[in-house]
Structures are given as C-alpha cells and as structure tokens.
CHARMM internal coordinates of N, CA and C (Angstrom, degrees):
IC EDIT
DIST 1 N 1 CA 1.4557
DIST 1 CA 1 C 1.5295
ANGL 1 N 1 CA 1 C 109.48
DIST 1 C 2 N 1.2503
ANGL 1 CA 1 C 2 N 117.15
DIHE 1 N 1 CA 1 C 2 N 132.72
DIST 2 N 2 CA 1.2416
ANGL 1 C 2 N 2 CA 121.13
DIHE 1 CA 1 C 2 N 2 CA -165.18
DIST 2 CA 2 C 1.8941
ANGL 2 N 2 CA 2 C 88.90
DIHE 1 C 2 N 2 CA 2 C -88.07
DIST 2 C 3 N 1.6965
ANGL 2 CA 2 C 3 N 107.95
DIHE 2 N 2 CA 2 C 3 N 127.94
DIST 3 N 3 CA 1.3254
ANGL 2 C 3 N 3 CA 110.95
DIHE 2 CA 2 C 3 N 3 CA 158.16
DIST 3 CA 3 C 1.8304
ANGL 3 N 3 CA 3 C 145.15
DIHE 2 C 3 N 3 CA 3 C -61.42
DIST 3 C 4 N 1.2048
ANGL 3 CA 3 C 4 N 119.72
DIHE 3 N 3 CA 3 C 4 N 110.45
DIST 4 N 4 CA 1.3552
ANGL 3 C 4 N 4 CA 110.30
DIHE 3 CA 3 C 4 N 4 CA -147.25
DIST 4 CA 4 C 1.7732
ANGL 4 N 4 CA 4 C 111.52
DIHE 3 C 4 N 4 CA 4 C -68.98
DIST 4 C 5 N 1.0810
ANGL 4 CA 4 C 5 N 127.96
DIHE 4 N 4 CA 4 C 5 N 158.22
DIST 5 N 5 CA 1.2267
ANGL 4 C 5 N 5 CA 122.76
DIHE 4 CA 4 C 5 N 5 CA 176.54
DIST 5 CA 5 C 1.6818
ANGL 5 N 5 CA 5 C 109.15
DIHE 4 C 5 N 5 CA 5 C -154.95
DIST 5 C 6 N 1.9342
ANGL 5 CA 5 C 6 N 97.13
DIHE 5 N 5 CA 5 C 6 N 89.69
DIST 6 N 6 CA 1.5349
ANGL 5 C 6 N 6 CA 93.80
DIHE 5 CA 5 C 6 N 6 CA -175.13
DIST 6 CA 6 C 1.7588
ANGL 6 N 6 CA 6 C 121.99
DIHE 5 C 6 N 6 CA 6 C -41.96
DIST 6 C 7 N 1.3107
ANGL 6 CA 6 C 7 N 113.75
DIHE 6 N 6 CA 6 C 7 N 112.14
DIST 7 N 7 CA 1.3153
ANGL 6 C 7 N 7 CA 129.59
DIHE 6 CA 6 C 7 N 7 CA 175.07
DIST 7 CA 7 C 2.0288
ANGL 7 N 7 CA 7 C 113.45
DIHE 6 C 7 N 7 CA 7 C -37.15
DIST 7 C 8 N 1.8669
ANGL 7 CA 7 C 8 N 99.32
DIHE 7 N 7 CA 7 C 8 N -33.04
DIST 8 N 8 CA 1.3702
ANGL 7 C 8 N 8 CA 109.79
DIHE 7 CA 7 C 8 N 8 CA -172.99
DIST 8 CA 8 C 1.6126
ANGL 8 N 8 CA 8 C 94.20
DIHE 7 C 8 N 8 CA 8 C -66.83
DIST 8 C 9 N 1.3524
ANGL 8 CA 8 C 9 N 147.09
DIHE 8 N 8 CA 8 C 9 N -40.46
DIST 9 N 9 CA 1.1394
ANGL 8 C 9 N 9 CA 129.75
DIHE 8 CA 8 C 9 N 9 CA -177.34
DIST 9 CA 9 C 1.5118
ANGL 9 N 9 CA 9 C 122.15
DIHE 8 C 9 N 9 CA 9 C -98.65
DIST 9 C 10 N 1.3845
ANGL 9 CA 9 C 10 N 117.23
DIHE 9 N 9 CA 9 C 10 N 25.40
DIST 10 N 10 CA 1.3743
ANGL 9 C 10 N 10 CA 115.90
DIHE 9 CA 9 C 10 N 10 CA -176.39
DIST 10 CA 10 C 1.4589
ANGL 10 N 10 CA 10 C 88.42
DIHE 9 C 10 N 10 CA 10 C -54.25
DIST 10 C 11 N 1.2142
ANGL 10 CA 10 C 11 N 132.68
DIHE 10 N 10 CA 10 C 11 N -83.48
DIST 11 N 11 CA 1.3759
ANGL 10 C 11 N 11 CA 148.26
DIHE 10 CA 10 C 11 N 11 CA -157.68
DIST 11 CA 11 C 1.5685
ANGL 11 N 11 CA 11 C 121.28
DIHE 10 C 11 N 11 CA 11 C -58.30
DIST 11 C 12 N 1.5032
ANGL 11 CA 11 C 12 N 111.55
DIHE 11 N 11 CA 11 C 12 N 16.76
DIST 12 N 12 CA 1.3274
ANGL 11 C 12 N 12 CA 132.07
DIHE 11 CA 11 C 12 N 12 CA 170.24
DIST 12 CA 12 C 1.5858
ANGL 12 N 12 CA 12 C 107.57
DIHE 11 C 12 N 12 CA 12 C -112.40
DIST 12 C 13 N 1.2512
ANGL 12 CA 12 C 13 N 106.14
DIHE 12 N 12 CA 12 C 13 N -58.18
DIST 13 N 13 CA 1.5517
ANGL 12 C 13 N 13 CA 108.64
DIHE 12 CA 12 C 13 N 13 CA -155.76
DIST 13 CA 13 C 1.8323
ANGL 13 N 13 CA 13 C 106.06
DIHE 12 C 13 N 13 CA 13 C -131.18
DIST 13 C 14 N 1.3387
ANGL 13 CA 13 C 14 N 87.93
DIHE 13 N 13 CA 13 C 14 N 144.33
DIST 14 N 14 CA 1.9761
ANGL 13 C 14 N 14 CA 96.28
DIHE 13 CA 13 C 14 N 14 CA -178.61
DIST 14 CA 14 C 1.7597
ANGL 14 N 14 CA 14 C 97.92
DIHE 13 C 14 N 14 CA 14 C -37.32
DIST 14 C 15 N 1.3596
ANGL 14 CA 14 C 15 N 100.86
DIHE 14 N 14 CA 14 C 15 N 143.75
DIST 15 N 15 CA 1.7097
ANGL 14 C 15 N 15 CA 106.91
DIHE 14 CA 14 C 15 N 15 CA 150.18
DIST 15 CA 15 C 1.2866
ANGL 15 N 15 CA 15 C 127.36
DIHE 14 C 15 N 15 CA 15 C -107.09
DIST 15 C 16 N 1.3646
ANGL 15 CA 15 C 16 N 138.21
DIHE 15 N 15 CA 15 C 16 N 139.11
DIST 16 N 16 CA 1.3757
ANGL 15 C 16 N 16 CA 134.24
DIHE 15 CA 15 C 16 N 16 CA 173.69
DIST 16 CA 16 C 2.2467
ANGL 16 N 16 CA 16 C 109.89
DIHE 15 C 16 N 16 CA 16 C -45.87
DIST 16 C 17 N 0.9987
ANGL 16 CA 16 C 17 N 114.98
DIHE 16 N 16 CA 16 C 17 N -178.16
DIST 17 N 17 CA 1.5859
ANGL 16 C 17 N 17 CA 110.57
DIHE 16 CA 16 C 17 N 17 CA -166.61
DIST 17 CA 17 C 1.4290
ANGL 17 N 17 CA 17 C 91.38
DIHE 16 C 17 N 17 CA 17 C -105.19
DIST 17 C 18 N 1.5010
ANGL 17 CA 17 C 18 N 115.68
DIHE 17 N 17 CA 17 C 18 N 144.09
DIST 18 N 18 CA 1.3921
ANGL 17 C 18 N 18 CA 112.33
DIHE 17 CA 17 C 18 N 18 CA 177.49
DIST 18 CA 18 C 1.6226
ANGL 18 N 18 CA 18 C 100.30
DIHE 17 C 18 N 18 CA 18 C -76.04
DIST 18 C 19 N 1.5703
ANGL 18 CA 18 C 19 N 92.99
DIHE 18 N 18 CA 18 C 19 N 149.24
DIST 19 N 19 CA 1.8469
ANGL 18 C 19 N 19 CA 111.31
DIHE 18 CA 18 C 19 N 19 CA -174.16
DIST 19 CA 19 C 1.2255
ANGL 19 N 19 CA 19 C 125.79
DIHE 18 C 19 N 19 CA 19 C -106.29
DIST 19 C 20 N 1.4666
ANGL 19 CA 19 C 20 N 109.24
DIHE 19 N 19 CA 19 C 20 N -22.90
DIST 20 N 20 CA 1.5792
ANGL 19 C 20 N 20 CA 125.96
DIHE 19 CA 19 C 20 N 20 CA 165.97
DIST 20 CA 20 C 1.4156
ANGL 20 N 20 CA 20 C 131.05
DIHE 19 C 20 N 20 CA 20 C -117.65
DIST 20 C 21 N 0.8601
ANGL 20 CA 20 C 21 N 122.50
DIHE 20 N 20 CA 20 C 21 N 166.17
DIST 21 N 21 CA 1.7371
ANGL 20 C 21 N 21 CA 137.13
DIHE 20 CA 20 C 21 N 21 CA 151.78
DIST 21 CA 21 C 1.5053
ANGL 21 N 21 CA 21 C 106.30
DIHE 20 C 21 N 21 CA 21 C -43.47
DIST 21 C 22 N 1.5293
ANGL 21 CA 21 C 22 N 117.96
DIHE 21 N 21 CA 21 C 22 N -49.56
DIST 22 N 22 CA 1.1986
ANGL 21 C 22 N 22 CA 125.43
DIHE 21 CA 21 C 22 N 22 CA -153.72
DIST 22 CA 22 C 1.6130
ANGL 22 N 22 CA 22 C 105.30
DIHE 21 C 22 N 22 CA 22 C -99.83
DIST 22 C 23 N 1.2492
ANGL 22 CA 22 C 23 N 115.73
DIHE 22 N 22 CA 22 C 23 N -21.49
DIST 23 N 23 CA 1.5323
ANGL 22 C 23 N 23 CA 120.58
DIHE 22 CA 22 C 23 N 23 CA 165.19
DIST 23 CA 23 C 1.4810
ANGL 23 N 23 CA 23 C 109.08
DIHE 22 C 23 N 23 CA 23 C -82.65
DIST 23 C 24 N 1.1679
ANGL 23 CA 23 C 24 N 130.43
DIHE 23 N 23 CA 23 C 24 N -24.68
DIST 24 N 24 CA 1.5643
ANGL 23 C 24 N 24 CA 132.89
DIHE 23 CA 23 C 24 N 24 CA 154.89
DIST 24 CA 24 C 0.9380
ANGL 24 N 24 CA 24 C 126.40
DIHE 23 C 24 N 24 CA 24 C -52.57
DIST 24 C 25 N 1.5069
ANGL 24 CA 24 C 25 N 106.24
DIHE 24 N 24 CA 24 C 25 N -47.76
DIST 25 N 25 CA 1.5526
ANGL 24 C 25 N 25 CA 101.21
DIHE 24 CA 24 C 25 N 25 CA 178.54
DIST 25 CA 25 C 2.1407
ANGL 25 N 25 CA 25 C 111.27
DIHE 24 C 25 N 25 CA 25 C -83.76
DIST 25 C 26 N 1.0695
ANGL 25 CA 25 C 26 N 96.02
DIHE 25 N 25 CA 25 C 26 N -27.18
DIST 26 N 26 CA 1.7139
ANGL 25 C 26 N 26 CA 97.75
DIHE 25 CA 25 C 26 N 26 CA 161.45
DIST 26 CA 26 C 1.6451
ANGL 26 N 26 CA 26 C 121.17
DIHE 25 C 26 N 26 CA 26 C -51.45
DIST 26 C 27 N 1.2485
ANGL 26 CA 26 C 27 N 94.86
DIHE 26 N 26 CA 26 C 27 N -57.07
DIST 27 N 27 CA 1.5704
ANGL 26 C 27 N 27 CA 69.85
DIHE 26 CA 26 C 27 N 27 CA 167.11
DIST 27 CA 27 C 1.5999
ANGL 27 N 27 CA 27 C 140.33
DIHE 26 C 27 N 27 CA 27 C -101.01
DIST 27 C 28 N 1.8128
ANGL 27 CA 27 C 28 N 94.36
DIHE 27 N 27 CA 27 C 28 N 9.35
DIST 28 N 28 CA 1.6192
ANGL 27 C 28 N 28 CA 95.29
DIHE 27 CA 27 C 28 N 28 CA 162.41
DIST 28 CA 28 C 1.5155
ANGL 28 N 28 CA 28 C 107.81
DIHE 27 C 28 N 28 CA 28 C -84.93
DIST 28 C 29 N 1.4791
ANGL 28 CA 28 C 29 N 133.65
DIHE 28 N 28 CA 28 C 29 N 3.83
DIST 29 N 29 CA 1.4647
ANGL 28 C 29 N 29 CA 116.62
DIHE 28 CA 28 C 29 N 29 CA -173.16
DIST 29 CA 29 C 1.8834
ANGL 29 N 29 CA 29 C 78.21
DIHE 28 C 29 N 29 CA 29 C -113.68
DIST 29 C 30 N 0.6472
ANGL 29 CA 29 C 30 N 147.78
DIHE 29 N 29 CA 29 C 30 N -13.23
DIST 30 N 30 CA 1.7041
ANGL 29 C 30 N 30 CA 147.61
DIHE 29 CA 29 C 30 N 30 CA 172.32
DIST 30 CA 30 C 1.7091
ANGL 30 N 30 CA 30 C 125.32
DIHE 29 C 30 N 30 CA 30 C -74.63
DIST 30 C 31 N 1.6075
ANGL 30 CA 30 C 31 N 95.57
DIHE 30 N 30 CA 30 C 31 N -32.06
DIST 31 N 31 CA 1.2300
ANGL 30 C 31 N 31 CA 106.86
DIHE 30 CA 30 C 31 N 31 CA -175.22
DIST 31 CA 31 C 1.4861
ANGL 31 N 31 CA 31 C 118.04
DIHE 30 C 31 N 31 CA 31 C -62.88
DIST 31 C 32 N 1.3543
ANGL 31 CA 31 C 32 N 141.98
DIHE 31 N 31 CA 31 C 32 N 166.18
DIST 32 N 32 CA 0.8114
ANGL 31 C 32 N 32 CA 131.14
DIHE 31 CA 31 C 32 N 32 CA -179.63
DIST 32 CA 32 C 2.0278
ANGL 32 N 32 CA 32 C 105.61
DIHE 31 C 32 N 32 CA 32 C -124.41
DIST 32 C 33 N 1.3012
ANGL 32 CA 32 C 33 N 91.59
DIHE 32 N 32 CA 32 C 33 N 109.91
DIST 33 N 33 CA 1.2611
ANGL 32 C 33 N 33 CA 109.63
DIHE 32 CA 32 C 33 N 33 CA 174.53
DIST 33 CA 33 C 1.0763
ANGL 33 N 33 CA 33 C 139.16
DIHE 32 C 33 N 33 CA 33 C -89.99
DIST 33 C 34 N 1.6909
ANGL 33 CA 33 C 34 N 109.03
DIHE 33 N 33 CA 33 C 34 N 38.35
DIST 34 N 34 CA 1.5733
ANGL 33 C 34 N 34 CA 112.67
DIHE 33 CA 33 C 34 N 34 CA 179.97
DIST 34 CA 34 C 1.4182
ANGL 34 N 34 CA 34 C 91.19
DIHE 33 C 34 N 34 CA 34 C -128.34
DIST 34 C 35 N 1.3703
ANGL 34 CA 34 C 35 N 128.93
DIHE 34 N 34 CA 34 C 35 N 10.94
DIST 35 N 35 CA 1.2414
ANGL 34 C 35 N 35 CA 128.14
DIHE 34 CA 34 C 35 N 35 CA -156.47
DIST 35 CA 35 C 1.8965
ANGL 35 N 35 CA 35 C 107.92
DIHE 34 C 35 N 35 CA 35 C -68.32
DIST 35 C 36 N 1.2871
ANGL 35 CA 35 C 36 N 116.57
DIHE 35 N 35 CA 35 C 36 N -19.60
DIST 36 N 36 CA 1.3828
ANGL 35 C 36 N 36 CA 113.63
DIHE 35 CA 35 C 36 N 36 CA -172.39
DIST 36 CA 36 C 1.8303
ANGL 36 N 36 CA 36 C 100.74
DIHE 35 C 36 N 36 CA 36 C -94.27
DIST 36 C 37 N 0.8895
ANGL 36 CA 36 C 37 N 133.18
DIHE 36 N 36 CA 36 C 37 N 17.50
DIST 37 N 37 CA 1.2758
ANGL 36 C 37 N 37 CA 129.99
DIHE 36 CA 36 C 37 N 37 CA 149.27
DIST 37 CA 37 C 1.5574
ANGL 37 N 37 CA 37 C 109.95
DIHE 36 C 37 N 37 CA 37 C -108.94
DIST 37 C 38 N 1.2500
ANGL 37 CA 37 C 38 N 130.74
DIHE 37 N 37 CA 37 C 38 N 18.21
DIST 38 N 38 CA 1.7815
ANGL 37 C 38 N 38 CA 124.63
DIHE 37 CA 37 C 38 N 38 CA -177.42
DIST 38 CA 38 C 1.5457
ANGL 38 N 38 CA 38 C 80.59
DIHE 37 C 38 N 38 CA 38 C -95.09
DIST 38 C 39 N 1.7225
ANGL 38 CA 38 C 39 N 88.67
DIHE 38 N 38 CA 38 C 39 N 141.73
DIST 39 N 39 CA 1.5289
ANGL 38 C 39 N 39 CA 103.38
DIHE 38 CA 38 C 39 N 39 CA -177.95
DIST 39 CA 39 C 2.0946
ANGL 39 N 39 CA 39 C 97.59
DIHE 38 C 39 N 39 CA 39 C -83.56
DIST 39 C 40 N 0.9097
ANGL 39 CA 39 C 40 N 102.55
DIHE 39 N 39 CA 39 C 40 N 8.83
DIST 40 N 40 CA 1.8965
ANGL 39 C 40 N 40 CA 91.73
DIHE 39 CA 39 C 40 N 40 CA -164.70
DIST 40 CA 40 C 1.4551
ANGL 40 N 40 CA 40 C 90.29
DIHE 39 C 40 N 40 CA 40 C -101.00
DIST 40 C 41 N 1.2410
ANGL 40 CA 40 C 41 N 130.87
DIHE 40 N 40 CA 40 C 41 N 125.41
DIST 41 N 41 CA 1.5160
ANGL 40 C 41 N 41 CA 139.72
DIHE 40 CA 40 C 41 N 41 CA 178.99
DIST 41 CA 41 C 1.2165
ANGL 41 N 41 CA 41 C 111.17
DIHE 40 C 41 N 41 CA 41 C -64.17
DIST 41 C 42 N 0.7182
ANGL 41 CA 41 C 42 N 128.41
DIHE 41 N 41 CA 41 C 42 N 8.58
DIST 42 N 42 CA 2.1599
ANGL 41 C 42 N 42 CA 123.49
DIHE 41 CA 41 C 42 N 42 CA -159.95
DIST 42 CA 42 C 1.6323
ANGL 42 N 42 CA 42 C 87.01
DIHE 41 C 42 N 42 CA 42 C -125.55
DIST 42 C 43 N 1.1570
ANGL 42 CA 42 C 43 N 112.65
DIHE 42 N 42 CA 42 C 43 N -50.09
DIST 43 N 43 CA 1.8824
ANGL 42 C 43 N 43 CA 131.31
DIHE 42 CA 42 C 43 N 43 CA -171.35
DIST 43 CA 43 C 2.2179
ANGL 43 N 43 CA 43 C 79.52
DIHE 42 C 43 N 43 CA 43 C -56.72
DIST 43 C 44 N 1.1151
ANGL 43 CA 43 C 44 N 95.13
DIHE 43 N 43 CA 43 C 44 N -78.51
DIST 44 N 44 CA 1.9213
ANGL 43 C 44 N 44 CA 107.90
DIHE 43 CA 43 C 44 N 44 CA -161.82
DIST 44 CA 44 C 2.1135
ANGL 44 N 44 CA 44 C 88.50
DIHE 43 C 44 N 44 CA 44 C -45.34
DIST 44 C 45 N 1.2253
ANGL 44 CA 44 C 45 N 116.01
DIHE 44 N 44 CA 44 C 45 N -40.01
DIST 45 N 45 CA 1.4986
ANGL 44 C 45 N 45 CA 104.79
DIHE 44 CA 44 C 45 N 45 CA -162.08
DIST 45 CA 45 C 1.1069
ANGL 45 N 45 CA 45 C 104.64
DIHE 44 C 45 N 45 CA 45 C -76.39
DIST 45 C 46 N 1.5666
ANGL 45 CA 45 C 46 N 129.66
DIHE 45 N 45 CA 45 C 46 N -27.58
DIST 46 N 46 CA 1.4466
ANGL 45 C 46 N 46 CA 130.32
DIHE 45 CA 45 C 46 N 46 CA -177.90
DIST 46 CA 46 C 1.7470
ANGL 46 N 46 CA 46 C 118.07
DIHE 45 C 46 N 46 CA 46 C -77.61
DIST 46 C 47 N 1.2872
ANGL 46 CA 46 C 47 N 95.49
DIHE 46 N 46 CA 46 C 47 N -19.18
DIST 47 N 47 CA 1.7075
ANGL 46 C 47 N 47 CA 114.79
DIHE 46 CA 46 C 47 N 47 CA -176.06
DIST 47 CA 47 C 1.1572
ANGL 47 N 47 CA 47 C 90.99
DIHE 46 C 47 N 47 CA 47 C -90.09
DIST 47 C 48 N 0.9821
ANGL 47 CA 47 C 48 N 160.39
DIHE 47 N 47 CA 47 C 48 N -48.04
DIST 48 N 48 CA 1.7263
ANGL 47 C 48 N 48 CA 167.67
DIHE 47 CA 47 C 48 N 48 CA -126.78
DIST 48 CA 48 C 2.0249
ANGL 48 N 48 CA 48 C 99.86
DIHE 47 C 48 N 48 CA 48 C -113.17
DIST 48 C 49 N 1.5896
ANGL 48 CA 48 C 49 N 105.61
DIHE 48 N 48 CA 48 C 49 N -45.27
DIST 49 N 49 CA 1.5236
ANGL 48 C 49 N 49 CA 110.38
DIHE 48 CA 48 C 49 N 49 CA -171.80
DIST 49 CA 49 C 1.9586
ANGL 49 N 49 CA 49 C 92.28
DIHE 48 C 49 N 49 CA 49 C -83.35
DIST 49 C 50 N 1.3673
ANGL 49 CA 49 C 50 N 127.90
DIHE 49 N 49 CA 49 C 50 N -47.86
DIST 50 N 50 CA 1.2397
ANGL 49 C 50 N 50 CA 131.01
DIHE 49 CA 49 C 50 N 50 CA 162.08
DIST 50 CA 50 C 1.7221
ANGL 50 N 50 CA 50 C 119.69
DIHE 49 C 50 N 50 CA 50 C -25.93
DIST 50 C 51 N 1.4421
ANGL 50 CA 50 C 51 N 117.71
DIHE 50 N 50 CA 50 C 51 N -51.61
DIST 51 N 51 CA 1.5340
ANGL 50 C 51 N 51 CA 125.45
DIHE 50 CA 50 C 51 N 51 CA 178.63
DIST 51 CA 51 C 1.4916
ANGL 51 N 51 CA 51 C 96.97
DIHE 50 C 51 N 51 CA 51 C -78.70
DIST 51 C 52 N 1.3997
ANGL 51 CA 51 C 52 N 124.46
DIHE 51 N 51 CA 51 C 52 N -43.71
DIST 52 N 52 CA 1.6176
ANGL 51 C 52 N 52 CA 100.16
DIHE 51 CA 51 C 52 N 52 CA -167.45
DIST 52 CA 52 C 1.8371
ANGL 52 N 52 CA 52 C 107.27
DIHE 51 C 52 N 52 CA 52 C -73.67
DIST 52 C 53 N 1.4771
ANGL 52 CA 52 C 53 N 110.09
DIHE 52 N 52 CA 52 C 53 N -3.61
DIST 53 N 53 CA 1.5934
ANGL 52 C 53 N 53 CA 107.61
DIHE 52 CA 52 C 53 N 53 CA -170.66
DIST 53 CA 53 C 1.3335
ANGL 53 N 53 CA 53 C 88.17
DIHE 52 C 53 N 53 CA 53 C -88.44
DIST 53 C 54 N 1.4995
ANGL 53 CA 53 C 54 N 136.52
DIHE 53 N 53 CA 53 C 54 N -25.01
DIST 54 N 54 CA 1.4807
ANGL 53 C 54 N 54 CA 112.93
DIHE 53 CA 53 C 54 N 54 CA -149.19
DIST 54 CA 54 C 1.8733
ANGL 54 N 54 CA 54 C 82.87
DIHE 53 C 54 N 54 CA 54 C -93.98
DIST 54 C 55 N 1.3664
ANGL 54 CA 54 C 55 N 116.66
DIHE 54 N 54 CA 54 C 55 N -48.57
DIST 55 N 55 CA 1.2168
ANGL 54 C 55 N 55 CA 130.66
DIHE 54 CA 54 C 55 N 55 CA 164.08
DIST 55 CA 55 C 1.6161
ANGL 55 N 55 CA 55 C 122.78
DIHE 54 C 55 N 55 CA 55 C -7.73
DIST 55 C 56 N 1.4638
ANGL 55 CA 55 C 56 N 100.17
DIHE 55 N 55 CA 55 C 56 N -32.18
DIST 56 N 56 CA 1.6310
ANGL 55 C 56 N 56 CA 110.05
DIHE 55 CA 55 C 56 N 56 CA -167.37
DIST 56 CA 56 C 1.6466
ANGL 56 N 56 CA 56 C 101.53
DIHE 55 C 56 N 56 CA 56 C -106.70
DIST 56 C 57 N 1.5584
ANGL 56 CA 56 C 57 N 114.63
DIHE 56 N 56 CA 56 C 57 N -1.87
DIST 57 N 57 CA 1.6542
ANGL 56 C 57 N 57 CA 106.33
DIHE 56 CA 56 C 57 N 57 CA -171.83
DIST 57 CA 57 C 1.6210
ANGL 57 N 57 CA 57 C 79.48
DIHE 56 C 57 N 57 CA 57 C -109.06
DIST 57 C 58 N 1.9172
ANGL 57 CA 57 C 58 N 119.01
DIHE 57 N 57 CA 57 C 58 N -36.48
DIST 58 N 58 CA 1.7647
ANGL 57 C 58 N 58 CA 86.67
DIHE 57 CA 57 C 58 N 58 CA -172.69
DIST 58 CA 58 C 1.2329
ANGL 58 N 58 CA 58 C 145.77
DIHE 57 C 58 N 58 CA 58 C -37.31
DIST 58 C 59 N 1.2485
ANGL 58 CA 58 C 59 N 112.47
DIHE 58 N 58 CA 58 C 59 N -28.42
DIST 59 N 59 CA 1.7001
ANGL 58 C 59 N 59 CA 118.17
DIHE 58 CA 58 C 59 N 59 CA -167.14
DIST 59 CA 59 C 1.9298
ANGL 59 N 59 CA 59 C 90.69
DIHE 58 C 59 N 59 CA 59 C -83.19
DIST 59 C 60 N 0.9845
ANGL 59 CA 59 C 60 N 110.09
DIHE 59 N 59 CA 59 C 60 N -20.71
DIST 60 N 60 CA 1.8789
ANGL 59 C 60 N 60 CA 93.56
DIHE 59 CA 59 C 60 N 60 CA 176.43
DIST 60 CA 60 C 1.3320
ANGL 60 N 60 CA 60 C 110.12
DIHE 59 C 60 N 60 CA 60 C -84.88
DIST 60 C 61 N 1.4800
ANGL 60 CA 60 C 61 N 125.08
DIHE 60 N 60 CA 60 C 61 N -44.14
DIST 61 N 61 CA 1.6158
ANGL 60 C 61 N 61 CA 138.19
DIHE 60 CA 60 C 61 N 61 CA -156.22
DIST 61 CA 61 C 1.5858
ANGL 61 N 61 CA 61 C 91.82
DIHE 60 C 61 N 61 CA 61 C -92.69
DIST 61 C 62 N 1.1086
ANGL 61 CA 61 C 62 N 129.91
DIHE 61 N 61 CA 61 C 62 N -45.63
DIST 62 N 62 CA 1.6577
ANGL 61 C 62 N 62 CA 126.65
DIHE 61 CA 61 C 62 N 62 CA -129.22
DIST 62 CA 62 C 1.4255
ANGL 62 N 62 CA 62 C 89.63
DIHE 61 C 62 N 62 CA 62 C -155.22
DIST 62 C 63 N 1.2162
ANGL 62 CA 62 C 63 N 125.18
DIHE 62 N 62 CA 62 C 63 N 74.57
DIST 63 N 63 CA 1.3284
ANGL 62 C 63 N 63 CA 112.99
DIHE 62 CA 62 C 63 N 63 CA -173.63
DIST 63 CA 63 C 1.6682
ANGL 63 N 63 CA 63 C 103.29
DIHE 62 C 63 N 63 CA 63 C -85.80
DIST 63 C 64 N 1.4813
ANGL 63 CA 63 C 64 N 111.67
DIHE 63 N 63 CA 63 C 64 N -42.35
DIST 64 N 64 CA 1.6589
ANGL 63 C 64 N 64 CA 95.63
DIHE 63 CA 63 C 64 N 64 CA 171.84
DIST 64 CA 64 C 1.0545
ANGL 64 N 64 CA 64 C 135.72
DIHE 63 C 64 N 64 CA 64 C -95.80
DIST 64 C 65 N 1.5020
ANGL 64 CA 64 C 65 N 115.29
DIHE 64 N 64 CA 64 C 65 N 31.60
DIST 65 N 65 CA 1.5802
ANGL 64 C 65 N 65 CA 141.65
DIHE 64 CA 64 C 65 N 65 CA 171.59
DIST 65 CA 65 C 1.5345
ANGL 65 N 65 CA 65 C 109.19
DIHE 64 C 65 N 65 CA 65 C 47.35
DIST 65 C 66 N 1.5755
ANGL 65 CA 65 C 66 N 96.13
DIHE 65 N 65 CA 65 C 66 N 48.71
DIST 66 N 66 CA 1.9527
ANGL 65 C 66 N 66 CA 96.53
DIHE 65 CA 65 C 66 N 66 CA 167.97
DIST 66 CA 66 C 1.8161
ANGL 66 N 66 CA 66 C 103.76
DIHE 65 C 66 N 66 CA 66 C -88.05
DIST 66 C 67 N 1.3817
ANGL 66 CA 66 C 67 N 96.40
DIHE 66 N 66 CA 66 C 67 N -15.29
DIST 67 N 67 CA 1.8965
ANGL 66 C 67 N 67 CA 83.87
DIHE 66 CA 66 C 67 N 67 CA -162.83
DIST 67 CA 67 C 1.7798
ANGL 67 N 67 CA 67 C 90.52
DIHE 66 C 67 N 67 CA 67 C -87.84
DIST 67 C 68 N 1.4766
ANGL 67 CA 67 C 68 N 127.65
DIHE 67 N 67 CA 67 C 68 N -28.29
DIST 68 N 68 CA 1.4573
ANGL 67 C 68 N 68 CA 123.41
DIHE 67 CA 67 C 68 N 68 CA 164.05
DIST 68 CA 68 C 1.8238
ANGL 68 N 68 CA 68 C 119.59
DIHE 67 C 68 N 68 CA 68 C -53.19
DIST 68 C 69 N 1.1650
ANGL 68 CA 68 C 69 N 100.21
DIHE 68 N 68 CA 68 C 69 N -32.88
DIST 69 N 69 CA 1.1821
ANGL 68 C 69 N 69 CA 98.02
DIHE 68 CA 68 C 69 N 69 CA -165.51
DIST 69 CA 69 C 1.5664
ANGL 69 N 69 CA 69 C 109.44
DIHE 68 C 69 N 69 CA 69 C -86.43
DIST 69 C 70 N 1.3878
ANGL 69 CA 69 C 70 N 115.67
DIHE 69 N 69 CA 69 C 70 N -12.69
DIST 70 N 70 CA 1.3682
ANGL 69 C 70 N 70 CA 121.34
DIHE 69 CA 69 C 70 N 70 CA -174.00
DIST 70 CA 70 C 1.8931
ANGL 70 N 70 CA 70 C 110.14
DIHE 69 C 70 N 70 CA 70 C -91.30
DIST 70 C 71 N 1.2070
ANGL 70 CA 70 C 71 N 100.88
DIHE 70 N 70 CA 70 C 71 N -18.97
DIST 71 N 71 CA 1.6291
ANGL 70 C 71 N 71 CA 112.26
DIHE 70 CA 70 C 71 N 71 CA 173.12
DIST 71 CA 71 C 1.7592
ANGL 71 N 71 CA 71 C 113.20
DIHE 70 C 71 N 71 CA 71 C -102.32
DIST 71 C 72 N 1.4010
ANGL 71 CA 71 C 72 N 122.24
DIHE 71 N 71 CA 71 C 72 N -41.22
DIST 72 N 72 CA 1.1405
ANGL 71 C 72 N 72 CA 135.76
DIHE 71 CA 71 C 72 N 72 CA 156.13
DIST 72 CA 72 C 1.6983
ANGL 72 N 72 CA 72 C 111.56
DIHE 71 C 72 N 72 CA 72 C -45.13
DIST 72 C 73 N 1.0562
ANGL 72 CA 72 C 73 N 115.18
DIHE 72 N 72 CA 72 C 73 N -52.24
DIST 73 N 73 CA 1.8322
ANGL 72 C 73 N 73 CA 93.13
DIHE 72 CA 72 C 73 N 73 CA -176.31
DIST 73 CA 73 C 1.3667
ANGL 73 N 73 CA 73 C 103.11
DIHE 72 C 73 N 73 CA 73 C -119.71
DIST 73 C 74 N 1.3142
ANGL 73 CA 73 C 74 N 109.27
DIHE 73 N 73 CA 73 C 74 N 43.27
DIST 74 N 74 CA 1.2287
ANGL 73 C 74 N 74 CA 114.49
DIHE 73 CA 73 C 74 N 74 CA 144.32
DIST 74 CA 74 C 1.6390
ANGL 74 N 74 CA 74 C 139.03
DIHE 73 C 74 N 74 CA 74 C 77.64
END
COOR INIT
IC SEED 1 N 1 CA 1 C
IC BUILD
C-alpha cells in the first residue's frame, strides 16, 4: 500500500522519502500541475516545493524521466 502524503502540505511540513517506483508514480499522477499559474502564492509555493521533492527521487525511480514525462505533459 502506497503511504499517503497529503500533497496540500508538502510545502508546510517535512515528507517521509519516496520508497517505490509505485509511490513515485502516485504522486506524479496526483500532483497538481497547473500549480504555477494559481494566482494564490502558498498554492504556486507548495506546487513548486512538490516538483523539487519528486525531483530528488527521479534519478533513483525514473532515471530517464519517461514516467515524469507521461504525467507532466499531461
């Protein structure tokens, strides 16, 4: 079971380290990727702190960023 980690507080509070392939890709198909056009700064900073967390498991899970690129453009 993939462990949940509301996405609304990435950008508040530490997150545990992603552990799988399959928790990687959970929260790249969860994430919300329109976040750099939300006019509310906290919304854009949590979407912005969200990509640099998933950012730091790609090179283990996703090293040639096909599973980013398939949730990323949508």
């Amino acid at each position: 079971m993939i462990s949940e980690v509301d996405i609304r507080d990435w950008g508040n509070t530490p997150t545990r380290p992603i552990e799988s392939k399959e928790q990687y890709e959970h929260y790249l198909r969860t994430h919300d990727w329109f976040y750099e056009w939300s006019d509310d700064h906290s919304v854009w900073l949590r979407g912005w702190r969200a990509v640099a967390y998933l950012k730091e498991a790609a090179p283990l899970f996703d090293p040639d960023l096909s599973v980013w690129r398939k949730y990323a453009n949508g």
